[in-house]
N, C-alpha and C positions, 0 to 999 in steps of 0.2 A: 504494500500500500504506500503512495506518496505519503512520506513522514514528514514533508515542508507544513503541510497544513494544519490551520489550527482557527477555532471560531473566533470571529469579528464579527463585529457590530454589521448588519447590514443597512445602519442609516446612511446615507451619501453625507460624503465628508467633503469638506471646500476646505480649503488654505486661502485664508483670507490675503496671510502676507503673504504668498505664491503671487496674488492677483497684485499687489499692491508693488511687488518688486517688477513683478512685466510694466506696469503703468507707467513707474521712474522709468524705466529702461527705453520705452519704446514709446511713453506719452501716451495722454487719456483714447484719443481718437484709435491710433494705430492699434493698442493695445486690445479695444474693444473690438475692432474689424480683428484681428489677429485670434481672441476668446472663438469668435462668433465662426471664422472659419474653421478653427480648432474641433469644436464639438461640433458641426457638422460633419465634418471628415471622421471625428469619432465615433458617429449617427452609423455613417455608413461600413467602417471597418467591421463594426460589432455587427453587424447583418452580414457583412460576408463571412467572419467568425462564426456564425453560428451556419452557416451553409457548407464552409469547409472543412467544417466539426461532422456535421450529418454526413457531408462526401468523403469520408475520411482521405482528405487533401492535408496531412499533417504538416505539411513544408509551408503549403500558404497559410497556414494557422499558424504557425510557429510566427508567420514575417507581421499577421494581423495584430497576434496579440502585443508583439516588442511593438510596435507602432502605436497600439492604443495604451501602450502603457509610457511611452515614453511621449506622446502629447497628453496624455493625462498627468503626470508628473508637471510638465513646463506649465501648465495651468493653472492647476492647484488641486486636482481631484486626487489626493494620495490613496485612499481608496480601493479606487479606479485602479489606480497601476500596480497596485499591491494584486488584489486579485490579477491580472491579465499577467501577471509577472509569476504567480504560481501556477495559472494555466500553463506557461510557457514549460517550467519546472515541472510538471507532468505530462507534458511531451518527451520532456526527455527522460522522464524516468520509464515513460514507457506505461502506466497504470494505466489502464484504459475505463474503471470504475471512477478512480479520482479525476479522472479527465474529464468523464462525462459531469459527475457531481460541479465541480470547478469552474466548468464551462457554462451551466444552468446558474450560479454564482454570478461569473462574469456579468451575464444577462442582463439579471438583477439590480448588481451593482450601477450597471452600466447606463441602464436605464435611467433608477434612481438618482445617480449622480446628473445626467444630462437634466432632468427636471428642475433637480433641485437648481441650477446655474440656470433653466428658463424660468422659472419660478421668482427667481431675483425680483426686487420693483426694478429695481437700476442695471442696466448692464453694464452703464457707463461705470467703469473701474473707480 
């Protein structure tokens, strides 16, 4: 059984100061175009993640999830990449129970977390 794993919160977590360090960096406007394209692209990876999970396409799931976990991280969704970062870790371990468990997880998460950032009143950072 993948031994990485272990129970989390499944509320969507935001990094306030993730958002607040993109803002400094890249300015209110850019930053929020930058958010907004973020988690659309994350909308969509997580759909092809679960299509290459069902196809058993492990190689583009391996490429889906480092990609949603590493725009989830630059954002602020630590969560998000935590989960997509142990799907990744049960690929490689090969468990195909934990994979499947992990990957319904993903899902979840994924979702949740995208809500919670439309949910926002303000996008503007």
């Amino acid at each position: 059984m993948c031994q990485r794993l272990s129970l989390r919160s499944e509320r969507p977590q935001i990094d306030p100061e993730q958002m607040a360090r993109l803002q400094r960096r890249l300015g209110a406007p850019t930053a929020e175009e930058v958010l907004c394209r973020a988690l659309e692209e994350i909308a969509v990876r997580l759909s092809r993640a679960e299509r290459e999970h069902r196809t058993a396409q492990r190689a583009k799931l391996a490429g889906s999830v480092r990609a949603i976990a590493g725009q989830a991280g630059q954002i602020g969704l630590p969560a998000l990449a935590r989960v997509a970062d142990d799907v990744g870790y049960c690929l490689g371990a090969g468990d195909e129970t934990a994979l499947a468990a992990t990957m319904a997880r993903l899902v979840r998460v994924g979702e949740g977390s995208l809500m919670a950032i439309w949910d926002l009143d303000d996008l503007s950072l």
